[in-house]
N, C-alpha and C positions, 0 to 999 in steps of 0.2 A: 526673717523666715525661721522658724521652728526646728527643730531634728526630730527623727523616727528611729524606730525600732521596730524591728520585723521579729514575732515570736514565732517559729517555722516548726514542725512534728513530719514526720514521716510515716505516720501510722496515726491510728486512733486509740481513744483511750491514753493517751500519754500523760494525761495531767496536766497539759498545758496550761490550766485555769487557774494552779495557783500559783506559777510564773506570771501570770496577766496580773492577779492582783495583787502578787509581792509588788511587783514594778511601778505598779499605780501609785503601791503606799510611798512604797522607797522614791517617786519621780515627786508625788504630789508634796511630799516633807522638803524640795529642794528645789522647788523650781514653782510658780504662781498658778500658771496654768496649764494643767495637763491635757490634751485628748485623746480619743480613742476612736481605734476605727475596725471594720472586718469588712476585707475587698469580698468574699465569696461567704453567704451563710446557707444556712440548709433551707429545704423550704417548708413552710407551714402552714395549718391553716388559716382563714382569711382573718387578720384581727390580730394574729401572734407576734409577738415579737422574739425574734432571735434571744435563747436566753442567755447566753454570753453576754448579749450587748444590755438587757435589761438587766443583770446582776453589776456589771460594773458601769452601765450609769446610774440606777439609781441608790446603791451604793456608798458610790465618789461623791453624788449628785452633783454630776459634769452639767456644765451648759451647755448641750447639745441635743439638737433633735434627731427622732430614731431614724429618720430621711437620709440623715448626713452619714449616719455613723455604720453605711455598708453600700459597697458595691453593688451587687448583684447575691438574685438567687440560686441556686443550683442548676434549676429547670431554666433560668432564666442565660445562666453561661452556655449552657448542654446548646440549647435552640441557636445562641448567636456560633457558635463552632459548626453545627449543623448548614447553618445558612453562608459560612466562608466570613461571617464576619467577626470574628475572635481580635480583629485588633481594633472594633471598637471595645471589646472588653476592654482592654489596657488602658485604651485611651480616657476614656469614662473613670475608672479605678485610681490614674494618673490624677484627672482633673476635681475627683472628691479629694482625693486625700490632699491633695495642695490649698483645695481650699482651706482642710483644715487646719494645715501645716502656718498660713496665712495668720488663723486665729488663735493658736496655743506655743506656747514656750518648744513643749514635745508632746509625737502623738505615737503611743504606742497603739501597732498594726499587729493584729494577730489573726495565723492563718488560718487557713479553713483544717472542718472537721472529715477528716478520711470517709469513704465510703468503704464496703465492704470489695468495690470493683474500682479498676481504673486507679489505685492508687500509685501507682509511677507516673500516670499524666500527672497527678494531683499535685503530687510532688515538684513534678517537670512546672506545671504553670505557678505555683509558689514561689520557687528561685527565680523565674523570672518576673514576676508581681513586685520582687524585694529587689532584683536589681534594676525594673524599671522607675521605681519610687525612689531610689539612689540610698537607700537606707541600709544601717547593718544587720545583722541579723545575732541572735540567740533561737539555739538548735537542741529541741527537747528530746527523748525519749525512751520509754517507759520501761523498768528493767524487771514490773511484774510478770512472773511465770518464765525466764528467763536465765539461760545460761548466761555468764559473764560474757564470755565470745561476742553471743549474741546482740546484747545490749550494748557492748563497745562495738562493737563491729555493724552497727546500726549506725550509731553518732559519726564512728569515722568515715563512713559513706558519703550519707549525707554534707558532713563539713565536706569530703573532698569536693562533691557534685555543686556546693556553695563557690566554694575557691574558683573551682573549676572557669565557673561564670565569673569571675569578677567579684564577687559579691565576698563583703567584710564580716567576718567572723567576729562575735564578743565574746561570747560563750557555747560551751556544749555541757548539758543538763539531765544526767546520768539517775530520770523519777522512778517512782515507786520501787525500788531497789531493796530485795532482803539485808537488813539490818545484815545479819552475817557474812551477804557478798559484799558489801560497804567497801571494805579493803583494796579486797581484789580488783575491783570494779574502778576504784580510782590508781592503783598502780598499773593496770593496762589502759588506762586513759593517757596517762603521765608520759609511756612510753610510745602512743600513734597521735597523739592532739599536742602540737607545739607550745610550749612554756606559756608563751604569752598570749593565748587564748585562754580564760577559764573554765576552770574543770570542776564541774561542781556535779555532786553526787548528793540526791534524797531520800531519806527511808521511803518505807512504806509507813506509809500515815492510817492503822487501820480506821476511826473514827475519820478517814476522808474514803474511805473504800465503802464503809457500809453506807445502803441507800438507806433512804429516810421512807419514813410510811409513805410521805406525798407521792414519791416516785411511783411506790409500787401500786400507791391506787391509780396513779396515774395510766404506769402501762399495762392495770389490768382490767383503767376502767372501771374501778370500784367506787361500790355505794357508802359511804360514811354515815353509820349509824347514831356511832355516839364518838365522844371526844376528839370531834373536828381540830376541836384547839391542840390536840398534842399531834397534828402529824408532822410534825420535823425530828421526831423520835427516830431514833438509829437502830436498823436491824443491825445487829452482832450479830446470828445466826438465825435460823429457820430450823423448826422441825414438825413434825405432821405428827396432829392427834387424833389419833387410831384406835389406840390401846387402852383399856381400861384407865380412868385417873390415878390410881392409886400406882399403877406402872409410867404414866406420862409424867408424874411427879418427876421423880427421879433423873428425868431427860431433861429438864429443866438448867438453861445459861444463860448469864446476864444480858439483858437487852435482846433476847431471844423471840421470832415473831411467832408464832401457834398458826397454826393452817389447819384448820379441821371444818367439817359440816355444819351447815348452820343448824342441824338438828340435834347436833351434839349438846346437849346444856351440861352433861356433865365435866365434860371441856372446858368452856366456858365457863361457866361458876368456879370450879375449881382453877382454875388459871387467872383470872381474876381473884380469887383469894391469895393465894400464893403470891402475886405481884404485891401485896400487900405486907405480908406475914415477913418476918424479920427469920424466918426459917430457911425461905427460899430467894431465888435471886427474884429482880424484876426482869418483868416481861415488855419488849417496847408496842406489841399489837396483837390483835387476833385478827387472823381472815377468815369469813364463814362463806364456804364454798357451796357450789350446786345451787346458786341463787337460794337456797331456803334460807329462811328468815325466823328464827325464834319463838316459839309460840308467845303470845299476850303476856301470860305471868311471867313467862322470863326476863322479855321488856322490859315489863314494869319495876321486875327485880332491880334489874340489872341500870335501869333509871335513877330509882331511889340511891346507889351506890355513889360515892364519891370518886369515880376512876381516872387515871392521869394517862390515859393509853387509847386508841381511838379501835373503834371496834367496825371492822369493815366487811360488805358483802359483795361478794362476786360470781359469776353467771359458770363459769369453768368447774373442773370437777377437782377433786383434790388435789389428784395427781400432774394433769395440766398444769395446776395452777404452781405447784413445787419445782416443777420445770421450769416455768417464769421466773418466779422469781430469781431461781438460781443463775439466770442468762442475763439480771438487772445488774447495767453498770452505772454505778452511781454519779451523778455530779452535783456541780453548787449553781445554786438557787437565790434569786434575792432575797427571798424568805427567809432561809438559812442562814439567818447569822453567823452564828457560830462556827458554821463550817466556813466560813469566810475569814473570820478571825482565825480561827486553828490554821485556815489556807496560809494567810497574810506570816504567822507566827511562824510557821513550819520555813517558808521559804526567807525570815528575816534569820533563823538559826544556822541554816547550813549555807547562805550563799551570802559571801563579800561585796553586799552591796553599796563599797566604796569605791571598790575596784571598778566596777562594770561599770557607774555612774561614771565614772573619771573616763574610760575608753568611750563611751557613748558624748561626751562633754569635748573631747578633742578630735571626735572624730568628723573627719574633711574626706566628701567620697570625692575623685579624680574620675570614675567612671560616669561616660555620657552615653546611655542608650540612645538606638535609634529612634526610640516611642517619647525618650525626654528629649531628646533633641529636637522633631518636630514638635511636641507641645511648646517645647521654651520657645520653639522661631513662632506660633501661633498667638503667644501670650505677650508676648516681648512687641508683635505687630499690634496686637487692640490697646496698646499703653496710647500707642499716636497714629493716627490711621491716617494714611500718606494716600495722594490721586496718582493711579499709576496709569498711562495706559498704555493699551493694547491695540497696535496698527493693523494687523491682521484680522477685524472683527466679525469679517463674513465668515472666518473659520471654523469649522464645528466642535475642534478644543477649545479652541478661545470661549466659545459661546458656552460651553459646559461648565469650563472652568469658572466664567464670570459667575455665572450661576453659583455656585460655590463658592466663591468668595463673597458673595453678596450675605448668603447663609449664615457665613460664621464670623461676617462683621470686621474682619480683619482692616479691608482697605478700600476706599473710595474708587469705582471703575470707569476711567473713560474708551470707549471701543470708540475706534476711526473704521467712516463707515459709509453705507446709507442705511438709514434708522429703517426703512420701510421693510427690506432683506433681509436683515437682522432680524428685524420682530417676526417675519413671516419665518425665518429658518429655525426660529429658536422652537414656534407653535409647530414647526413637523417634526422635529425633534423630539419635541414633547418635556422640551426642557423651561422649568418655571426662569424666568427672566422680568425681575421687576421694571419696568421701564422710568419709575418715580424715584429706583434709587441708581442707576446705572445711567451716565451720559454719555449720550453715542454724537457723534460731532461726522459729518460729510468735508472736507478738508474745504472743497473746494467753494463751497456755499458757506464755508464759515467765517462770521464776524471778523475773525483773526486774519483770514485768508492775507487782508492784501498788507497789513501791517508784517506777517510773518515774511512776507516776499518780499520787504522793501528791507526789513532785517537783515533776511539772508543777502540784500545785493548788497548792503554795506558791509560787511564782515566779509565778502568773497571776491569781494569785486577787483581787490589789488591782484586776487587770481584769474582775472580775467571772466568773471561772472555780469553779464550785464542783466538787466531787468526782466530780458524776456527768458534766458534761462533759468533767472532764478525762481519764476513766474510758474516755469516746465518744475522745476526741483523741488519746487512745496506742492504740487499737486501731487507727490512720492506721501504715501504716509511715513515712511520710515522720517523722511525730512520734516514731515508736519509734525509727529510725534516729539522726535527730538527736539524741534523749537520751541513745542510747548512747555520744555524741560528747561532750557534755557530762558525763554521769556519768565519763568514762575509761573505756567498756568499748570503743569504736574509736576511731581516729585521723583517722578522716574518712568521708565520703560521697560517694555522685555513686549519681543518680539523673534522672528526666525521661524516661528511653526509652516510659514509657505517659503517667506523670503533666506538670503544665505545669510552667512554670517557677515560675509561683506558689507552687504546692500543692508546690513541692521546697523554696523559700526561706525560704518564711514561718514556719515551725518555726523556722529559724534566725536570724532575725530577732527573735524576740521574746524568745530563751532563751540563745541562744549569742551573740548582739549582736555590735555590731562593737567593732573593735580601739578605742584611747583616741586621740580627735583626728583620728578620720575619722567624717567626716558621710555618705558614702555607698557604697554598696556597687555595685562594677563589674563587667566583665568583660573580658576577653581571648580572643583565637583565638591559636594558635599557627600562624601560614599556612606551610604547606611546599612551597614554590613549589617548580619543578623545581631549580634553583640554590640557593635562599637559604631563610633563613626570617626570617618579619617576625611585628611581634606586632598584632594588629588590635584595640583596644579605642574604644570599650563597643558590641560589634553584640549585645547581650542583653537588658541592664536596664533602663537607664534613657532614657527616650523623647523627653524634650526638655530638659538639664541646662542650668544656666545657668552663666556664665561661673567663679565661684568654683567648681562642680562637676565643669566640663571642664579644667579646671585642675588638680582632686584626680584624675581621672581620667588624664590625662595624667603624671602623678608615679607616681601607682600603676603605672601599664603600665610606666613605665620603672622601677622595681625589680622589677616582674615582670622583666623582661629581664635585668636584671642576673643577678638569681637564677637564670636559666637557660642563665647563660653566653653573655649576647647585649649586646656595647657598644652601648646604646640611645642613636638619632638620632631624636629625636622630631619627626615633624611634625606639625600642626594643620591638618589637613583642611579645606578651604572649597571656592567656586566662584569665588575668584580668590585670584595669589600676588601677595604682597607689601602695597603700599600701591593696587594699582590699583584695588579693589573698593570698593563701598560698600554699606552697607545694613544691616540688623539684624543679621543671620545673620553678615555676616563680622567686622561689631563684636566680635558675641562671640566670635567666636577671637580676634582678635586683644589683649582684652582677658584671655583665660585664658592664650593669650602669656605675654601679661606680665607675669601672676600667677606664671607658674613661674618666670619667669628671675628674679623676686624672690626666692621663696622658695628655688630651686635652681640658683641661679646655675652649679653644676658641672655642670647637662646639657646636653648640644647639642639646639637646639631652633631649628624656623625654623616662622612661623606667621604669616598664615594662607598655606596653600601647596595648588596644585591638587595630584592624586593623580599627575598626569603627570608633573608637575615635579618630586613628592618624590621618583617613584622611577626614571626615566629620566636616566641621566648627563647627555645632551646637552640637552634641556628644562630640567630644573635648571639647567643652564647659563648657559642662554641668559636665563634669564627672571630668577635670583638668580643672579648670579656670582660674589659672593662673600659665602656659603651656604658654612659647614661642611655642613649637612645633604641640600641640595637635590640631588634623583638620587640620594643615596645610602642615604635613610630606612629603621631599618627596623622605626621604634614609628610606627604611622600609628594618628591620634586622631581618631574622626570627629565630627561638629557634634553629630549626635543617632540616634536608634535606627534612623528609619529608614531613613537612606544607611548607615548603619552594616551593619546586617544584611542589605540589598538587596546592600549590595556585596560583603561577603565569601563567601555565596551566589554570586554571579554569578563570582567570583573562583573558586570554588570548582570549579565545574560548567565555567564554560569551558574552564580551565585542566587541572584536572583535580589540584589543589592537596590537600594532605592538609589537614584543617584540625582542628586540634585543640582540645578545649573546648564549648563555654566553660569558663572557670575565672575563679572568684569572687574578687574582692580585696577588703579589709578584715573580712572576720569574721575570728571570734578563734578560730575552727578551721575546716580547711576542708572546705564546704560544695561541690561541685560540679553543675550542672544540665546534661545530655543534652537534644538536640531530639528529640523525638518521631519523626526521621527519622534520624535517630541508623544506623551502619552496626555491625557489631564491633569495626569495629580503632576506634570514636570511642569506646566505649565501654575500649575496652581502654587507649586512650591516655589516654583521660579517668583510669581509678583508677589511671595511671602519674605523673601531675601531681599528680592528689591526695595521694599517699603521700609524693613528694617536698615540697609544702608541707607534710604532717602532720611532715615532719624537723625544721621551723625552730619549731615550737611546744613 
């Protein structure tokens, strides 16, 4: 898989475009294949393409289509926030750019164009776009018109509001900056932006400041009379002819554009000589204003000439139009070459494109958002789509859920049932429920039926199970489920939305047993804080474990983590950190401690540790300072069931935390249990974890 690069501004107009294609140059010279992506573009009209994305693909001339290479449009994020569904934004955003990630070496991601309102959301949904894609970030912007204060005092914002999140810093990019604040502007960088970020500072580039005639017929909707071929001509300035020629002479500067009446011919003519004459500078255009248009012989004149400047007509009156222009801020163009080379030159002169390459080359992000960590358990299940089911099927989570999992392909559904209840509860529901891909099985009518009963009477029987009870015990779904698991007709369960957690487990316990050399059976939350995700074990099972148990309990949660792509920092939960506490309760953590650093010397672990300490940077600090784990935990092992589950609960509701599970650790297939409060998406997530365990058996 690929590495990224988030190009991030905090404003508009920053120049961010010749950061985009320094990078292309500098990534495409050093690496095979490059891509490009933009999660948010502006919107357009029907047929446009974004022209950020149509300058640096056809350009690069990247293989990619214009489909792939952006998110969403403006109008198109506005509506999904309006309707409460902004986290399919992410999710969609997520799932383009991994494809891309899939097909290139590196894909450099650049952010959206500020509007004139709402840029602090804009901003706010950026940092998090960059720390959902797990990528680092370079941080532009723009030091035109601009106190030095300001322009540092921009960048350090920003990077702090980056940090802040998590999100990795390579660079901060101090553009259009006067030539004489140059200095200053990088000595007050030096002392707020830390050593080891780079600190790059760019002039002002005027030949990237002035717009090209394209632009301005562009935004003023002009008519191209004559010399269509030269509008990538550079206005250097603007001035309106008014005045007599013999007085408009003299106002005359290089690459300067003429605004005057299209009835003016003495304008005209004479301005066109003068771009010619070795007397005067050239001129890069003329605009003929008040929609008038030239009489016949002046055309004609002005036909016969050989001119290298395009002569343009517009419907506005002089003065409107001198206002215009002077409000055009320029950019680059695919057409523009030139200004893409100067772009490409400009940023290969002042910025250490060794450095940045080498930081972006080793850099390993450790942060797992809540929106990656659901995609990765989504994407990680469609590799091997495991049969899970669900004994609960007349439930109307279960039936919503299945719904949903059928949708996004994840995993093969069996509901325990009767198929006729089902179908009818799904149709008042109003929930689509394919019945061609979903098998719903009646226990007691099923083929299996009687072979599952003669199973369970061997396996139970030395407990005093004869045939007719075990006859009574398969007609339990939770029993039919479970044997399905053990016979190999599914790869797992999850259950509890009606039944307890008992009457979900205890089948599994007596038939499916645990793994070889685990004495107990635990659990885990997957917490999806807004930022992070932590693993919370045991707030399920076990109610008051003693020191060798919280020990096995703690080991387990952290290869839970591991397996789900989470470098586990385990802490050991009490009501004091460190050596300061006394008393039973902290005895035993600190003696499960140090049951693990024996047997697992390769985990980080700090124990016994308050909840504050483990996961507040600055409390960890203070209280362990020197704690691998303290502040930064994020396997938290609680003493016993009932802080355990008080507090993932309270974590949950306050917060507003996804929480996913529980999920069962040590049986020898997995078994999952549903609270009774259980919502859809717990249910949904719940048979996404189970399928992913059903992988490693």
């Amino acid at each position: 898989m690929g590495k990224g690069l988030y190009i991030a501004t905090s404003e508009r107009h920053s120049g961010k475009s010749i950061v985009t294609l320094g990078l292309m140059r500098t990534f495409l010279g050093r690496t095979p294949k490059v891509g490009y992506f933009r999660p948010i573009i502006d919107d357009g009209v029907e047929g446009y393409v974004d022209n950020h994305i149509q300058t640096v693909v056809s350009h690069f001339e990247l293989d990619i289509a214009i489909k792939d290479t952006y998110g969403f449009t403006r109008s198109e994020v506005l509506k999904k926030y309006n309707d409460g569904k902004e986290g399919e934004v992410f999710d969609s955003i997520i799932e383009k750019y991994r494809q891309l990630q899939d097909r290139f070496d590196l894909v450099i991601v650049e952010g959206t164009d500020f509007t004139d309102t709402g840029s602090i959301i804009e901003f706010d949904i950026n940092v998090l776009i960059c720390k959902n894609l797990g990528i680092p970030a370079v941080i532009v912007a723009s030091g035109a018109n601009k106190k030095v204060s300001e322009t540092v005092g921009n960048l350090k914002l920003a990077f702090d509001t980056f940090k802040i999140k998590d999100v990795e810093v390579l660079a901060v990019i101090a553009n259009k900056v006067p030539e004489d604040l140059m200095e200053d502007v990088v000595s007050n960088l030096t002392k707020l932006i830390p050593n080891k970020i780079d600190q790059i500072v760019i002039p002002i580039i005027k030949s990237l400041v002035d717009p090209t005639l394209k632009e301005i017929i562009d935004y003023l909707n002009g008519e191209v009379l004559f010399g269509e071929g030269f509008i990538n001509n550079q206005a250097g300035s603007f001035g309106v002819g008014a005045m007599q020629l013999p007085n408009y002479l003299t106002h005359f500067k290089e690459n300067s554009l003429v605004i005057t009446p299209g009835d003016r011919a003495d304008i005209i003519l004479g301005a066109l000589q003068a771009s010619v004459s070795s007397n005067y500078p050239k001129i890069s255009g003329i605009i003929l204003t008040g929609g008038i248009i030239p009489e016949k012989s002046i055309l004609k004149l002005i036909e016969g000439l050989k001119i290298s400047l395009p002569i343009v007509s517009v419907k506005e009156g002089t003065f409107e139009v001198t206002n215009k222009v002077g409000n055009i801020k320029s950019g680059i163009y695919a057409d523009n070459t030139q200004k893409i080379i100067t772009s490409i030159a400009t940023f290969e002169k002042y910025v250490n494109v060794d450095s940045l390459a080498d930081k972006l080359i080793t850099f390993e992000s450790t942060v797992i958002t809540p929106r990656m960590f659901q995609y990765n358990l989504l994407k990680r299940a469609q590799t091997q789509k495991k049969r899970i089911v669900l004994p609960e099927g007349h439930d109307e989570r279960i039936i919503r859920a299945t719904s949903r999992l059928l949708a996004s392909g994840v995993v093969e559904v069996i509901l325990l049932g009767n198929e006729k209840k089902i179908k009818n509860k799904a149709i008042k529901l109003g929930v689509p429920l394919d019945l061609k891909r979903v098998t719903i099985i009646n226990p007691i009518k099923s083929s299996y039926f009687d072979d599952y009963v003669t199973t369970l009477y061997e396996l139970r029987k030395h407990k005093n199970v004869n045939m007719d009870m075990a006859r009574d015990l398969m007609a339990d779904v939770s029993y039919f489920g479970t044997m399905m698991i053990y016979k190999g007709h599914a790869d797992g369960m999850v259950s509890g939305a009606v039944n307890t957690t008992q009457h979900t487990i205890r089948p599994a316990l007596q038939f499916i047993k645990t793994k070889p050399g685990v004495s107990v059976v635990s659990s885990v939350f997957f917490m999806c804080l807004e930022d992070r995700v932590s693993v919370f074990g045991d707030c399920a099972i076990n109610p008051n474990p003693n020191a060798d148990q919280l020990a096995e309990i703690a080991i387990a949660s952290a290869e839970t983590a591991i397996n789900f792509g989470i470098d586990p920092k385990v802490a050991m939960l009490s009501y004091s950190s460190g050596d300061s506490g006394k008393g039973i309760d902290v005895d035993k953590v600190r003696e499960a401690t140090k049951i693990v650093k024996e047997k697992r010397a390769d985990l980080k672990i700090e124990g016994p540790i308050q909840y504050d300490a483990a996961v507040d940077y600055t409390v960890g600090k203070s209280k362990l300072p020197n704690s691998e784990v303290a502040g930064q935990a994020n396997v938290l092992i609680f003493p016993d069931l009932n802080t355990g589950n008080n507090t993932y609960k309270a974590v949950q509701r306050e917060t507003g935390a996804l929480a996913i599970g529980p999920m069962l650790q040590g049986l020898n297939k997995p078994v999952n249990d549903l609270s009774r409060g259980c919502t859809v998406a717990d249910v949904y997530n719940t048979v996404i974890i189970t399928a992913i365990q059903a992988q490693d058996f």
